[in-house]
TIVO-2410 file (N, C-alpha, C; in nm, 3 decimals):
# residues 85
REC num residu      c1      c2      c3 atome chaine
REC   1      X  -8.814  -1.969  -8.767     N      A
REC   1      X  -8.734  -1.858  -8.813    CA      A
REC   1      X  -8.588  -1.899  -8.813     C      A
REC   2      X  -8.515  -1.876  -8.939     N      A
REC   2      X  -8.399  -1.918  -8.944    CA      A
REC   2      X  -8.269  -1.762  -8.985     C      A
REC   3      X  -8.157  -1.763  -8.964     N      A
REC   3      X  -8.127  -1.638  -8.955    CA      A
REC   3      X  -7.980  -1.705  -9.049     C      A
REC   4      X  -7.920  -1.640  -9.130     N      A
REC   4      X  -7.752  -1.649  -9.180    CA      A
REC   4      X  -7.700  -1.572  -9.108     C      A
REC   5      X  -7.558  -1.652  -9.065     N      A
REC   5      X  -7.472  -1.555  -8.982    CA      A
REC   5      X  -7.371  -1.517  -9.013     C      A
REC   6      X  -7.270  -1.532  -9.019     N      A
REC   6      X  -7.154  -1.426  -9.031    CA      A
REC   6      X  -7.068  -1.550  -9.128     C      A
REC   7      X  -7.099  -1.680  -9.096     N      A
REC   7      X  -7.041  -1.788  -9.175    CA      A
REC   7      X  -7.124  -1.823  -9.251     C      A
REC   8      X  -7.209  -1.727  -9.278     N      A
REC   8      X  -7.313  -1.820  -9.438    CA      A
REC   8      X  -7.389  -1.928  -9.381     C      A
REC   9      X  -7.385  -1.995  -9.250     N      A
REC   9      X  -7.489  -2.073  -9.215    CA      A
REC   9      X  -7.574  -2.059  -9.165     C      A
REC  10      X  -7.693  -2.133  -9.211     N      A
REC  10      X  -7.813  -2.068  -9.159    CA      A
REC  10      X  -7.839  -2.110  -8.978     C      A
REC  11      X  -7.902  -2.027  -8.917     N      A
REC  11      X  -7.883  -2.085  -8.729    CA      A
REC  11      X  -8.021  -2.005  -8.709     C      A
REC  12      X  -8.061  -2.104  -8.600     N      A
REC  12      X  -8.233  -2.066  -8.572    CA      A
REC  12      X  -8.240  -2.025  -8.430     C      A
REC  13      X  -8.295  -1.989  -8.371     N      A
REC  13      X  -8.262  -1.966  -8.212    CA      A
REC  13      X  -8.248  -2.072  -8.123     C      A
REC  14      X  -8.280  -2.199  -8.160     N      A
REC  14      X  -8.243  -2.317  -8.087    CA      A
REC  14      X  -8.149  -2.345  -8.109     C      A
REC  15      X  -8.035  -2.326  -8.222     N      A
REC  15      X  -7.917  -2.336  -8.245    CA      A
REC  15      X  -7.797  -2.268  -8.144     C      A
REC  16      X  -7.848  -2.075  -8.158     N      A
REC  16      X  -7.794  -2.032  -8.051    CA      A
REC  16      X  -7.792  -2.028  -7.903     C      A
REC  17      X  -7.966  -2.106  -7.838     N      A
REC  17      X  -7.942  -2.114  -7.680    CA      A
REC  17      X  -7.835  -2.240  -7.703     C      A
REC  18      X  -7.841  -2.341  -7.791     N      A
REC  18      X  -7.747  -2.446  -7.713    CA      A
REC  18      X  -7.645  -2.426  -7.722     C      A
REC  19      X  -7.549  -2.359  -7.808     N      A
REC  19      X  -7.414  -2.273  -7.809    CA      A
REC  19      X  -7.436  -2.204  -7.692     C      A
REC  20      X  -7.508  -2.120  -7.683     N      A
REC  20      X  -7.517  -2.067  -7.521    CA      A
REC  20      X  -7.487  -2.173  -7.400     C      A
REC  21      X  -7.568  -2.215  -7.443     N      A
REC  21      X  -7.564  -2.348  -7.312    CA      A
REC  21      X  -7.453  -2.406  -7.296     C      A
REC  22      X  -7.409  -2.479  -7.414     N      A
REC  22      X  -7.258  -2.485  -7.395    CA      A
REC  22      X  -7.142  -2.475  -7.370     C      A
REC  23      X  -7.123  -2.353  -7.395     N      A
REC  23      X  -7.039  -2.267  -7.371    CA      A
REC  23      X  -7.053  -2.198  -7.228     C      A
REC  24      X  -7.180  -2.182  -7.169     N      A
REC  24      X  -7.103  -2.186  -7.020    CA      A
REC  24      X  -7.137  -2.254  -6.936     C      A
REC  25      X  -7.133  -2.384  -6.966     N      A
REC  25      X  -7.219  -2.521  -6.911    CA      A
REC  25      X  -7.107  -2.523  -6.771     C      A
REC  26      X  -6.983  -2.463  -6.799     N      A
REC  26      X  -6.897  -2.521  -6.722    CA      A
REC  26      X  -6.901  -2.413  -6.595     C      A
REC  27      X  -6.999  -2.320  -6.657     N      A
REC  27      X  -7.017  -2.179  -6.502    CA      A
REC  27      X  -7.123  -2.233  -6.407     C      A
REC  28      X  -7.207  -2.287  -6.455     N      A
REC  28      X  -7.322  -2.362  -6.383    CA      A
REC  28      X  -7.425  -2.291  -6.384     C      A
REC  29      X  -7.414  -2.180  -6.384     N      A
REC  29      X  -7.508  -2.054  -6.380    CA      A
REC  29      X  -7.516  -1.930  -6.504     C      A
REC  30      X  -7.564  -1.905  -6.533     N      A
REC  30      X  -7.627  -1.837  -6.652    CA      A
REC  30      X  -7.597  -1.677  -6.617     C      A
REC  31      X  -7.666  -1.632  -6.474     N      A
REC  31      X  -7.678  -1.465  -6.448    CA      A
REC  31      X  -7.570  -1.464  -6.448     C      A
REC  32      X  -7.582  -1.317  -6.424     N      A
REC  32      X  -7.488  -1.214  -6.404    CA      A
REC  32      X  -7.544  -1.086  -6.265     C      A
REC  33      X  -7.464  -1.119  -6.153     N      A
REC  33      X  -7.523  -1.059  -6.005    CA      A
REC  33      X  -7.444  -0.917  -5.994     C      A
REC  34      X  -7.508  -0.828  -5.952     N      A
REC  34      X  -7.409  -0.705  -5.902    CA      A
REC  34      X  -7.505  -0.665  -5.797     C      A
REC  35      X  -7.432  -0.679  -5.634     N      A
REC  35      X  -7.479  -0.643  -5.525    CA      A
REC  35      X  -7.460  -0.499  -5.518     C      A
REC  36      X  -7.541  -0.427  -5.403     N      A
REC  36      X  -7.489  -0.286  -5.413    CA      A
REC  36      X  -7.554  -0.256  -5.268     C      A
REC  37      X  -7.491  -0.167  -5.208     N      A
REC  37      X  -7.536  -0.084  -5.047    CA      A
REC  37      X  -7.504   0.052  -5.081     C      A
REC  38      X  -7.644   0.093  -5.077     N      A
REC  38      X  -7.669   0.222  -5.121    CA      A
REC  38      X  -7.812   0.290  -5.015     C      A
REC  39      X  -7.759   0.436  -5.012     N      A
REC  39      X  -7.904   0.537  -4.934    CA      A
REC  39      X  -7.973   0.481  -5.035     C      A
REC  40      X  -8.119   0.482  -4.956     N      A
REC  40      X  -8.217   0.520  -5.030    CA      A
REC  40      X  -8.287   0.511  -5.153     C      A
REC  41      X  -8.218   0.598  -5.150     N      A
REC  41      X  -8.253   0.681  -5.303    CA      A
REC  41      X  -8.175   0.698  -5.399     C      A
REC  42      X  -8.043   0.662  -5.366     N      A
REC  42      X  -7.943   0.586  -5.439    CA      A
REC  42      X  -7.973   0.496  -5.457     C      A
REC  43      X  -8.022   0.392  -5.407     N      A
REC  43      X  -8.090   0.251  -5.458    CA      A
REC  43      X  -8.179   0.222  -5.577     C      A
REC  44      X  -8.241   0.317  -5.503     N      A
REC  44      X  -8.405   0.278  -5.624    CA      A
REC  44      X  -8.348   0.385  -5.743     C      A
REC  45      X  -8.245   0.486  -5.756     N      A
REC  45      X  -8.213   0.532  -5.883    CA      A
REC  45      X  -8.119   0.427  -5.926     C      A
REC  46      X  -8.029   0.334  -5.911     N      A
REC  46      X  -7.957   0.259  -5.943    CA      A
REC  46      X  -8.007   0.138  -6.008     C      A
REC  47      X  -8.121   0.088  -5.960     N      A
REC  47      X  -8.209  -0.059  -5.938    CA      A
REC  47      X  -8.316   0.039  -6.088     C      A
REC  48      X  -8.355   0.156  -6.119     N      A
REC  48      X  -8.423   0.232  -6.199    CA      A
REC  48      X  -8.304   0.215  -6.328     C      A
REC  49      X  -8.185   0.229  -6.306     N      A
REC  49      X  -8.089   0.245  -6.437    CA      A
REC  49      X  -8.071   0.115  -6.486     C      A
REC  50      X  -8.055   0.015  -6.384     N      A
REC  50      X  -8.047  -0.109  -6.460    CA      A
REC  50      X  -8.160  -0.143  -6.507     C      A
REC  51      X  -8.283  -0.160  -6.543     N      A
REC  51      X  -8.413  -0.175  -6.558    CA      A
REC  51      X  -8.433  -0.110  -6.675     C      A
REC  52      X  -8.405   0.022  -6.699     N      A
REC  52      X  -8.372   0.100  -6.784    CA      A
REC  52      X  -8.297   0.065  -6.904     C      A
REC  53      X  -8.151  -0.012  -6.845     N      A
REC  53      X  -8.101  -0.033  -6.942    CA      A
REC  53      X  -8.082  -0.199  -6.974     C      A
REC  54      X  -8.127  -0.259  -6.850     N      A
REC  54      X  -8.143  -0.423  -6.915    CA      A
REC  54      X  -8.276  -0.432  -6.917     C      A
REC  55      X  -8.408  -0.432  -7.014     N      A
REC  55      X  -8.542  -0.439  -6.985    CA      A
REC  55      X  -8.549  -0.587  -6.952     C      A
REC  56      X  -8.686  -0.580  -6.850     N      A
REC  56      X  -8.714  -0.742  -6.811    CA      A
REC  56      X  -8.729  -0.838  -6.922     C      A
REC  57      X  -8.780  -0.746  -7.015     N      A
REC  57      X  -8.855  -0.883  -7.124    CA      A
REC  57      X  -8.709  -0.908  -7.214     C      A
REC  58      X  -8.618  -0.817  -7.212     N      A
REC  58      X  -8.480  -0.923  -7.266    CA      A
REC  58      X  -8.352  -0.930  -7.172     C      A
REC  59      X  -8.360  -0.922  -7.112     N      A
REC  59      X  -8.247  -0.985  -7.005    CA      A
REC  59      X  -8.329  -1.024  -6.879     C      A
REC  60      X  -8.426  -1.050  -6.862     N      A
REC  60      X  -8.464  -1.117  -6.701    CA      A
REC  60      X  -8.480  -1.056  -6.623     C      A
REC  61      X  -8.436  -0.928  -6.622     N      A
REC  61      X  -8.386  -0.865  -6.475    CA      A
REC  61      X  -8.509  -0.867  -6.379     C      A
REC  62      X  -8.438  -0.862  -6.292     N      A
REC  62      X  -8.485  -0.858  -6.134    CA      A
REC  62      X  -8.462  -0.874  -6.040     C      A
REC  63      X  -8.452  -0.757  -5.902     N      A
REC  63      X  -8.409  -0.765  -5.764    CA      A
REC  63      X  -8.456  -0.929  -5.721     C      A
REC  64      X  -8.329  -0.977  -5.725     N      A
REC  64      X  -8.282  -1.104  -5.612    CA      A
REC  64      X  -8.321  -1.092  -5.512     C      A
REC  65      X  -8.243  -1.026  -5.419     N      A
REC  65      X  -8.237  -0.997  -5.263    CA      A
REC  65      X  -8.243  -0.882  -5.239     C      A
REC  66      X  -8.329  -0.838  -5.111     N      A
REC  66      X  -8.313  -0.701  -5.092    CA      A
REC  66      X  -8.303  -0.710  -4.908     C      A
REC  67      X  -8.219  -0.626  -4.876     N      A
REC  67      X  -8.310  -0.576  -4.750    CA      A
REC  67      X  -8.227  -0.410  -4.711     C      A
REC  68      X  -8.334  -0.429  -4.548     N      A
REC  68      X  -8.293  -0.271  -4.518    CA      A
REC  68      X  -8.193  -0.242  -4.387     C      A
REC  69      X  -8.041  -0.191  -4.413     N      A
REC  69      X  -7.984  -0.143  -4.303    CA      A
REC  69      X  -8.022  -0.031  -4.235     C      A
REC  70      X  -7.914  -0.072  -4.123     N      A
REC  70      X  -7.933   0.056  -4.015    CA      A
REC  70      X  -7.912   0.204  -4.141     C      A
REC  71      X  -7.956   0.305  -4.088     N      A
REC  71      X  -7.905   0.461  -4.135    CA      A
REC  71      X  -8.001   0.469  -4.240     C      A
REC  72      X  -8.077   0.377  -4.316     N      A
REC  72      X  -8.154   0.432  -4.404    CA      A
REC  72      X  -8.095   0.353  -4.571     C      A
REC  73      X  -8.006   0.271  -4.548     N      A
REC  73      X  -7.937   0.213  -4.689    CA      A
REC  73      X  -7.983   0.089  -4.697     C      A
REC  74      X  -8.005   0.048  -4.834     N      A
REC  74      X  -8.043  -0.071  -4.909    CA      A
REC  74      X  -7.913  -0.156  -4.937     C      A
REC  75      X  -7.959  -0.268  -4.937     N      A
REC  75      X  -7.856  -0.371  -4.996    CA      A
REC  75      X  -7.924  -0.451  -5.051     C      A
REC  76      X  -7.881  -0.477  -5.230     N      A
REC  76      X  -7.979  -0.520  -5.279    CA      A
REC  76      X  -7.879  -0.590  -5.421     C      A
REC  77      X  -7.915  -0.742  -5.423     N      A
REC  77      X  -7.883  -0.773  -5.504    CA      A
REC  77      X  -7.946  -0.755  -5.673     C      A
REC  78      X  -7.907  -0.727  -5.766     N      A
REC  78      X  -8.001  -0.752  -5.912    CA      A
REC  78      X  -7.926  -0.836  -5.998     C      A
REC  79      X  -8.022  -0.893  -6.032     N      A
REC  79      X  -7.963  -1.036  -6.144    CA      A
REC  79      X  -8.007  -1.022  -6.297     C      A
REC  80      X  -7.948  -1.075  -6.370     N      A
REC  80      X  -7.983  -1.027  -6.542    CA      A
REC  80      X  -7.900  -1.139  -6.577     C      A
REC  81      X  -8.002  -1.174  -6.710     N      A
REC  81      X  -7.910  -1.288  -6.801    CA      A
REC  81      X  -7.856  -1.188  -6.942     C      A
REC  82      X  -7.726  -1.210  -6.954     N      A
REC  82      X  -7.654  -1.175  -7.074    CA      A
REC  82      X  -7.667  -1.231  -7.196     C      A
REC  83      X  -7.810  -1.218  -7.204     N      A
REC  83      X  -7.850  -1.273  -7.327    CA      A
REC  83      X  -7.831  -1.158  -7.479     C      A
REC  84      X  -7.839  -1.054  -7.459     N      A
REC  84      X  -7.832  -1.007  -7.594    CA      A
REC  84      X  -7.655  -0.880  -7.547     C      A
REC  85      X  -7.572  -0.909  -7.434     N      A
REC  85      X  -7.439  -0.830  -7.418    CA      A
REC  85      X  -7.354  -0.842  -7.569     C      A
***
């Protein structure tokens, strides 16, 4: 599958991961992390919105790290690749 882009050239998806790749060859890392310490139930609605709005099957997502503090709060990392931002 080949696609025209905005310059009239044609680019296939192996074209764009290696521009991807490239371009942030120099980050070393690809994700994108946002930790969070949250009740509960603030958690799992938060960890529910990102999921929601990055689906697994196009950005990756998925709880990294999790665990459980004192009082009842989560701390929980989620990771996603910025593949279609």
């Amino acid at each position: 599958m080949s696609v025209k882009g905005a310059s009239g050239k044609t680019t296939t998806p192996g074209d764009i991961a290696r521009r991807f790749r490239a371009k942030n060859a120099t980050r070393g890392d690809f994700w994108r992390r946002e930790t969070f310490t949250l009740p509960r139930m603030e958690a799992r609605a938060r960890a529910r919105e990102w999921f929601d709005r990055y689906p697994k099957a196009a950005y990756m997502t998925e709880i990294e790290f999790w665990r459980e503090l004192d009082d009842d709060r989560i701390e929980f990392t989620i990771r996603r690749l910025p593949s279609a931002d």
